[in-house]
Kinemage of the C-alpha trace (Angstrom):
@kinemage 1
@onewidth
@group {chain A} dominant
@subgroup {mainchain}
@vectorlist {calphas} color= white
{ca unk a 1} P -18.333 24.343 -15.683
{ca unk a 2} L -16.056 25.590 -13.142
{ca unk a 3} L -18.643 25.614 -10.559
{ca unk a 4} L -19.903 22.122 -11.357
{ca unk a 5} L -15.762 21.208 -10.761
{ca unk a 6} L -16.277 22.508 -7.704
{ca unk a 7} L -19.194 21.146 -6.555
{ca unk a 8} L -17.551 17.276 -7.420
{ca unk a 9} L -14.233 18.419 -5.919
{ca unk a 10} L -14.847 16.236 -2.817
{ca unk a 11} L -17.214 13.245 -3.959
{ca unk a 12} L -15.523 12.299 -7.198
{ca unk a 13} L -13.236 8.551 -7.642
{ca unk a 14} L -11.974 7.633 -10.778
{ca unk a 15} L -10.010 4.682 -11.938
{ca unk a 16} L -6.306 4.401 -11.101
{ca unk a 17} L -5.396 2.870 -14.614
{ca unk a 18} L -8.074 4.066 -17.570
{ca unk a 19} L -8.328 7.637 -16.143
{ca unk a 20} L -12.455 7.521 -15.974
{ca unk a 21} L -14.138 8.910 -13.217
{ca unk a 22} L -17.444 9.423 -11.029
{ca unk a 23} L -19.667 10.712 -8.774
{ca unk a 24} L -21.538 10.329 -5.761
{ca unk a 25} L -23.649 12.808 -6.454
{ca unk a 26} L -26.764 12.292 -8.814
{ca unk a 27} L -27.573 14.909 -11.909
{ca unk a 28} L -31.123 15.721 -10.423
{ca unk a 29} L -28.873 16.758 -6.962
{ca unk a 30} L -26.130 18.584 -8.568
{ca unk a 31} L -28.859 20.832 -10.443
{ca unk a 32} L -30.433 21.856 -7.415
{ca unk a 33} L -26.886 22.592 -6.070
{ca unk a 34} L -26.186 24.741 -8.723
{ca unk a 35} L -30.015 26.417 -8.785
{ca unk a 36} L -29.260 27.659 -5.087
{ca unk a 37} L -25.841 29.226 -6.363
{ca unk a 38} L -28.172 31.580 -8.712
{ca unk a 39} L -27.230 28.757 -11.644
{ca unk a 40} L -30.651 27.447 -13.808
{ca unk a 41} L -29.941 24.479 -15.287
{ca unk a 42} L -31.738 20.941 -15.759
{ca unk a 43} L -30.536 17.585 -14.864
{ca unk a 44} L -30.280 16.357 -17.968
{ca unk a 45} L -27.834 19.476 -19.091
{ca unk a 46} L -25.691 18.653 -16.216
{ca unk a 47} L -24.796 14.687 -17.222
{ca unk a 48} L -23.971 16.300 -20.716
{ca unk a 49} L -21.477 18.368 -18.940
{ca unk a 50} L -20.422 15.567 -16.691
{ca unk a 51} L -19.842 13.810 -19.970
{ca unk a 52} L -17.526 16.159 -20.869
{ca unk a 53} L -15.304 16.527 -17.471
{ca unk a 54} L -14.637 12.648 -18.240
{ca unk a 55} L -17.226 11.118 -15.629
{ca unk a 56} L -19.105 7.788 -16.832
{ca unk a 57} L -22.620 6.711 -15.251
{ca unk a 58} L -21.611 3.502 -16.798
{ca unk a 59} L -18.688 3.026 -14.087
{ca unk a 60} L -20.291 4.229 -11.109
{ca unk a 61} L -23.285 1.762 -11.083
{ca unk a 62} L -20.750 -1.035 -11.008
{ca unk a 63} L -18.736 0.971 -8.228
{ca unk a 64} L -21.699 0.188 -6.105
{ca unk a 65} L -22.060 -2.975 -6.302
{ca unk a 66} L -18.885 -3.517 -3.905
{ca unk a 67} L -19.514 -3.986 -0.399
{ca unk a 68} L -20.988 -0.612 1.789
{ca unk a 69} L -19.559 -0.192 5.155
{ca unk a 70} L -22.534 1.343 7.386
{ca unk a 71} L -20.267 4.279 8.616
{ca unk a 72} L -19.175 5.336 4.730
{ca unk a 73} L -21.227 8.203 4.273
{ca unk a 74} L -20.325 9.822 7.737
{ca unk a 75} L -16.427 9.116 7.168
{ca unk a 76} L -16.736 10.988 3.653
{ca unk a 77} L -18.451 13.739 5.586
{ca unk a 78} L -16.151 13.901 7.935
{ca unk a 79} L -12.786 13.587 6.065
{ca unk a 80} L -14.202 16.190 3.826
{ca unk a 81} L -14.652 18.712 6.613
{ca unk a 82} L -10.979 17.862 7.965
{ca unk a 83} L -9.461 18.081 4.501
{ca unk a 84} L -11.155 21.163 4.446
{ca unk a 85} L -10.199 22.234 7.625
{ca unk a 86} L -6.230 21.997 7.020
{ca unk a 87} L -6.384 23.730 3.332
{ca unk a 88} L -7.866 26.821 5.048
{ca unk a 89} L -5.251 26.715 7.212
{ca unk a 90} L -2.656 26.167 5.325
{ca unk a 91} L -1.612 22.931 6.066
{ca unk a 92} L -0.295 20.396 3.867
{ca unk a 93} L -3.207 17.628 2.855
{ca unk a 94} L -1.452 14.429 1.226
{ca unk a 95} L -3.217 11.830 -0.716
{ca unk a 96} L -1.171 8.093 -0.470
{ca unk a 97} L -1.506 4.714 -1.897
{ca unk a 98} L 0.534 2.396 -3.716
{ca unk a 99} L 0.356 1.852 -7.184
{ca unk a 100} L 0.255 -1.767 -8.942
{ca unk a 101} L 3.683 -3.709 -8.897
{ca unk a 102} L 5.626 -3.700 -12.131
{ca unk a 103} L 8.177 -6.388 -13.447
{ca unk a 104} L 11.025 -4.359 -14.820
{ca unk a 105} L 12.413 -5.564 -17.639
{ca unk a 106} L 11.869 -6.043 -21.902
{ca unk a 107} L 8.125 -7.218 -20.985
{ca unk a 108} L 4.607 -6.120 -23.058
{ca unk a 109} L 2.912 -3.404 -21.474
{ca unk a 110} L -0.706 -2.829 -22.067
{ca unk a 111} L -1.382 -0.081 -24.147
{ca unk a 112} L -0.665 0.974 -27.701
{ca unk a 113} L 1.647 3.738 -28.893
{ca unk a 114} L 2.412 5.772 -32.367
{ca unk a 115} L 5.486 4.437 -33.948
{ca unk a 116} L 6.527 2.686 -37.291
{ca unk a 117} L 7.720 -0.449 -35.830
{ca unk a 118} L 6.372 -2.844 -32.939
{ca unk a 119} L 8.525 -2.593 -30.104
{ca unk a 120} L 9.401 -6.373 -29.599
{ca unk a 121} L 9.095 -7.350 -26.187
{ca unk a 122} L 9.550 -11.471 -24.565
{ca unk a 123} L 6.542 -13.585 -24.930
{ca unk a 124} L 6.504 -14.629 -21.442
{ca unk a 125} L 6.303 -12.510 -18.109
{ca unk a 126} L 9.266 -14.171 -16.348
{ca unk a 127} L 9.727 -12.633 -13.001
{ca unk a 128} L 13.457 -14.696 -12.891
{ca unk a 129} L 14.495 -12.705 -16.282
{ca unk a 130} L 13.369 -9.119 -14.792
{ca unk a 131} L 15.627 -6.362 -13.946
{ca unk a 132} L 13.305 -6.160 -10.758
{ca unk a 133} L 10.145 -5.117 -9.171
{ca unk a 134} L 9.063 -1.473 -9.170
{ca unk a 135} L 6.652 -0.688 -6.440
{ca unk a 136} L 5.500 3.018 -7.273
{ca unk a 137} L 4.252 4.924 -3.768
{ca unk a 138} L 2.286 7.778 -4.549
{ca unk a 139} L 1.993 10.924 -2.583
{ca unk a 140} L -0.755 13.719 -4.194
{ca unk a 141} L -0.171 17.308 -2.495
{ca unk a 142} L -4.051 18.530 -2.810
{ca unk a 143} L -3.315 22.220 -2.449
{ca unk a 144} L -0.823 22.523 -4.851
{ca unk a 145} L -1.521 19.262 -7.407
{ca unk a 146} L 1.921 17.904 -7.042
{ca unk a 147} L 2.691 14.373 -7.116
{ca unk a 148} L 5.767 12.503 -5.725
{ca unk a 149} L 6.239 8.926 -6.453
{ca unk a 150} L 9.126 6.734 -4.465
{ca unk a 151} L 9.625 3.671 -6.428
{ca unk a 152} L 10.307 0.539 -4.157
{ca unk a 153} L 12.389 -2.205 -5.129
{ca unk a 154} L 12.253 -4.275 -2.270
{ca unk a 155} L 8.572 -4.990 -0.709
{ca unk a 156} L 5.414 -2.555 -0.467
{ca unk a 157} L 5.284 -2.473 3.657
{ca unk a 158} L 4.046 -0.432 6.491
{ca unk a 159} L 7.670 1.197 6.979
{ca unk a 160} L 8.368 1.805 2.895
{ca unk a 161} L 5.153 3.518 3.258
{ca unk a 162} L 6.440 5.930 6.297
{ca unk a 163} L 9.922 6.317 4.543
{ca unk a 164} L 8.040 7.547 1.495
{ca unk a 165} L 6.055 9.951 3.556
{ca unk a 166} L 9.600 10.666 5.269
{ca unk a 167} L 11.003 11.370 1.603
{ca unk a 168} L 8.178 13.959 0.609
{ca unk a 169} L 8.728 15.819 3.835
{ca unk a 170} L 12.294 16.716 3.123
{ca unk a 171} L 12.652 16.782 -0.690
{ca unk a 172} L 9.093 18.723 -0.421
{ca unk a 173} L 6.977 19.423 2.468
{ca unk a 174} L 8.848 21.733 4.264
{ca unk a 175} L 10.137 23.711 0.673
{ca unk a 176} L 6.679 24.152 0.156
{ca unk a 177} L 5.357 24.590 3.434
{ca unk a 178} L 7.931 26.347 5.837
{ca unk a 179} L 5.080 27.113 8.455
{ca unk a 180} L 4.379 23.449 8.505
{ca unk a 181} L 3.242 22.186 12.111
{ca unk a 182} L 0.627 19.885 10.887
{ca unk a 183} L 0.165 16.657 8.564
{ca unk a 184} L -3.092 14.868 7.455
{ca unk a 185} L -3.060 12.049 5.526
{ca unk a 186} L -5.553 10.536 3.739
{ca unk a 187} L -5.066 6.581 2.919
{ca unk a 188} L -7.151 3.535 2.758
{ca unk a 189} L -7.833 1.130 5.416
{ca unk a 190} L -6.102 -1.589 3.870
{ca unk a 191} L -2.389 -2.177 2.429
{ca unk a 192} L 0.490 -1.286 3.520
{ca unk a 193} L -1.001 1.981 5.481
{ca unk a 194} L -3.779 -0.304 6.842
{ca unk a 195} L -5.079 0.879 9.678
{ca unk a 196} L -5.367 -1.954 11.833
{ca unk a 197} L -1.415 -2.412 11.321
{ca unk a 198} L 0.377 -1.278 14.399
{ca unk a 199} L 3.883 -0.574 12.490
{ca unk a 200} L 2.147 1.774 10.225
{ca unk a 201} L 0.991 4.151 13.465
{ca unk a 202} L 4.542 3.318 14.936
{ca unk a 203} L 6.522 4.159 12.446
{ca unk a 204} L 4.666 7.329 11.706
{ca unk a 205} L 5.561 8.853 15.317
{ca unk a 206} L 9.089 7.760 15.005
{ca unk a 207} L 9.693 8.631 11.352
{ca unk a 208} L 7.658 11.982 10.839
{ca unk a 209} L 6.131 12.909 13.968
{ca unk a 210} L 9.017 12.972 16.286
{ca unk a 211} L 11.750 13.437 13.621
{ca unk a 212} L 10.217 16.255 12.409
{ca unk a 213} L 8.439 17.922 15.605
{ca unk a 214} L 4.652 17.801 13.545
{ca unk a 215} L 1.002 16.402 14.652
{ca unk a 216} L 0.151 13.717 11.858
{ca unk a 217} L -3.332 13.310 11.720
{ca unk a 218} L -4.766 10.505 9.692
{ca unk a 219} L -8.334 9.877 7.914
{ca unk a 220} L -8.762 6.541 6.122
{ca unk a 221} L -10.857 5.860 3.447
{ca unk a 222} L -13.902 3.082 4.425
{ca unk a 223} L -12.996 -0.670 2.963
{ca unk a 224} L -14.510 -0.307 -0.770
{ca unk a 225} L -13.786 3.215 -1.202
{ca unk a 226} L -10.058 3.257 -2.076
{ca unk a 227} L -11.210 4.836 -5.695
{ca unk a 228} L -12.346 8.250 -4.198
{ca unk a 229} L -8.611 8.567 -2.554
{ca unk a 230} L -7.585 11.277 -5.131
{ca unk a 231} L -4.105 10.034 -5.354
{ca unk a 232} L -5.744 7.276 -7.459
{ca unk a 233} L -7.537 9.449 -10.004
{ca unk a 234} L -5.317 12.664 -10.001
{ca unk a 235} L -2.371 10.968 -10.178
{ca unk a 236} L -2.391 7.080 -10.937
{ca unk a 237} L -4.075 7.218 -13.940
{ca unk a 238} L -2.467 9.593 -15.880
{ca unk a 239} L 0.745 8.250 -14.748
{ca unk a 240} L -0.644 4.845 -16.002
{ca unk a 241} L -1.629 6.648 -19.409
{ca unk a 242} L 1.649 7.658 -20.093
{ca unk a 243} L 3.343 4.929 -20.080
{ca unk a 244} L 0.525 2.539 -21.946
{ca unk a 245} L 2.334 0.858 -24.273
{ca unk a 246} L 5.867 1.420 -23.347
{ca unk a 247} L 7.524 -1.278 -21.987
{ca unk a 248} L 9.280 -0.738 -18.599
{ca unk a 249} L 12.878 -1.881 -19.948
{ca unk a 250} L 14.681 -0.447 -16.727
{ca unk a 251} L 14.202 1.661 -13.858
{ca unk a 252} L 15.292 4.553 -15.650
{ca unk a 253} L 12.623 4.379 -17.874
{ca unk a 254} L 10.104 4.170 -15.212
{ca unk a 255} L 11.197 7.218 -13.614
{ca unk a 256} L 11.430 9.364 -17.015
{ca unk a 257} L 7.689 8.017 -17.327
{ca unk a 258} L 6.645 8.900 -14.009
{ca unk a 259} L 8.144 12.403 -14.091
{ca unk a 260} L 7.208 13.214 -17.676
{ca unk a 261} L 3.630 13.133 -16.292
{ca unk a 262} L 1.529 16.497 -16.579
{ca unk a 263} L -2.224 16.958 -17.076
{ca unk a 264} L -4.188 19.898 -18.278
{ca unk a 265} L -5.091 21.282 -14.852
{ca unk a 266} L -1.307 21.809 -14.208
{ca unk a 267} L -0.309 18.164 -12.329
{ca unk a 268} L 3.738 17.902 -12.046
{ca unk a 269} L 5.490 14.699 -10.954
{ca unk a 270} L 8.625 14.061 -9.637
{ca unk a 271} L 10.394 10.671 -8.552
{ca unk a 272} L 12.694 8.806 -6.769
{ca unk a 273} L 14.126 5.179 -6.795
{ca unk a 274} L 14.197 3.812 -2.835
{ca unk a 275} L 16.444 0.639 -3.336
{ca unk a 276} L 16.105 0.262 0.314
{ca unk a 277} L 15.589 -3.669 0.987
{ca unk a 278} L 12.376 -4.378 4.034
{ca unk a 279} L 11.608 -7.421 5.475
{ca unk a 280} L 8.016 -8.540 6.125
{ca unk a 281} L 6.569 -9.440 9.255
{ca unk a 282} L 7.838 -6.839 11.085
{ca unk a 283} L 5.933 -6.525 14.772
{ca unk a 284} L 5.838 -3.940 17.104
{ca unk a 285} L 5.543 -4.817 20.812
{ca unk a 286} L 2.905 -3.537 23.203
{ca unk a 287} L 5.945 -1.468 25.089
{ca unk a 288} L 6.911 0.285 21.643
{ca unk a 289} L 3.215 0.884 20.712
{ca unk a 290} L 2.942 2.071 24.005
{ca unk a 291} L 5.752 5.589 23.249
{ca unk a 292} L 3.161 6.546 20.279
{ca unk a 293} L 1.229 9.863 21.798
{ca unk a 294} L -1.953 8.326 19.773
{ca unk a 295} L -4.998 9.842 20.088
{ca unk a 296} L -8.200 9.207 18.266
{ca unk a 297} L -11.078 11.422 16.876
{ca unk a 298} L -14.491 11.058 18.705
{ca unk a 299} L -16.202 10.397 15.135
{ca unk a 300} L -15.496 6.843 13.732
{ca unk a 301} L -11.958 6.306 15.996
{ca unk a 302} L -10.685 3.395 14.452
{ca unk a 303} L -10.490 5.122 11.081
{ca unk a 304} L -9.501 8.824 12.361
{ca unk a 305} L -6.311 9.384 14.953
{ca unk a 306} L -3.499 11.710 15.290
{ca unk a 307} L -0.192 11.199 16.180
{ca unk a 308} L 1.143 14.219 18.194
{ca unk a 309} L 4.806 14.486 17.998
């Protein structure tokens, strides 16, 4: 089992809310993996076991019916062989995304839970009676399966995103790290660490690169593919599973939720509320884009750089 684990450990995705998860990988493939690592065992014995890590044939063949970008398969290979390439170093490899909004406040969340009374909740989702908007940034520490979630209350944008990254850094990174020269993130293409957006790459040398004196080096995830970002499935979900069913009365609750969040394999959680108030819009001039000591990768450059401090 443990060597099937470890054969997925790079081309699995799972969903960020229900906690199921797949592969690229077909059972006839991961057989013949396992034959060469002195391991007999038929196809057909492997989707059994697959069965019981959680992974559902069902879910990948609609995965693939979104959109394939040409390059995907050589950006998995090569953010593999990066990700890779830190962890035997030593360096830290964070996973980031941002999780689904959440009204705050006495409103039905999906989800049931065990308890002799129904928790009464309003009848309509009125963002003008909410507390707020929680906007849950999620950072994954690969190496060590630690989480650290900054909830936003303001909007989910290029620089909450950096400030979040900021956060983890000092709370974490260098705690856990204290020989830490180098960064990589892995993100998607799209949202607020898109990676066409110029104050997402600016912000990073100002806020972590230069602050801090460390490289940053950044591998996005092709458009379609935000599902294998492990954040998703090794954190999101099981974050989402704990708190199915519970409404999210106040911001206290969310964080108890979020924190209270532990799996199995050993996953902790901690987080913060970032009350911090960011405008959209925000641009970034050519002469400010131009301070950024940018440079991209040879393979697939507009979705591999690093940002040298």
């Amino acid at each position: 089992m443990k060597e099937l684990e470890h054969l997925l450990q790079d081309d699995t995705a799972g969903h960020p809310m229900t906690g199921l998860q797949w592969a690229r990988k077909t059972t006839r493939t991961l057989a013949a993996e396992l034959e060469a690592r002195s391991l007999s065992i038929s196809p057909n014995t492997v989707g059994s076991l697959l069965r019981d890590l959680k992974y559902s044939l069902r879910v990948n063949r609609k995965s693939i019916a979104e959109t394939r970008h040409p390059d995907r398969d050589q950006q998995f290979r090569y953010l593999t062989r990066v990700k890779q390439d830190f962890l035997l170093r030593g360096q830290p490899v964070l996973s980031v995304d941002s999780k689904k909004r959440e009204l705050v406040g006495a409103f039905k969340n999906p989800g049931s839970t065990w308890r002799r009374q129904a928790d009464d909740v309003l009848v309509h989702d009125f963002p003008s009676v909410a507390e707020g908007v929680a906007l849950p940034y999620g950072l994954y520490d690969v190496a060590l399966n630690q989480g650290y979630v900054v909830v936003g209350t303001s909007k989910d944008t290029a620089a909450f995103a950096v400030d979040a990254i900021e956060l983890w850094l000092s709370s974490y990174g260098w705690w856990n790290y204290p020989h830490l020269t180098e960064l990589l993130i892995l993100c998607d293409a799209g949202g607020s660490n898109s990676c066409r957006t110029h104050l997402w790459k600016y912000a990073l040398s100002q806020r972590v690169a230069q602050e801090h004196g460390i490289a940053v080096t950044v591998c996005h995830y092709p458009p379609g593919a935000s599902k294998w970002n492990p954040v998703d499935h090794r954190l999101f979900s099981f974050i989402s599973l704990n708190w199915a069913g519970v409404p999210l009365r106040n911001y206290e609750t969310v964080l108890n939720r979020i924190r209270t969040t532990t799996t199995r394999t050993g996953l902790s959680v901690d987080a913060t509320l970032h009350p911090t108030i960011y405008e959209t819009g925000v641009k970034v001039d050519a002469e400010q884009f131009s301070q950024i000591h940018l440079q991209h990768h040879d393979i697939l450059p507009q979705w591999n750089y690093t940002i040298e401090s």
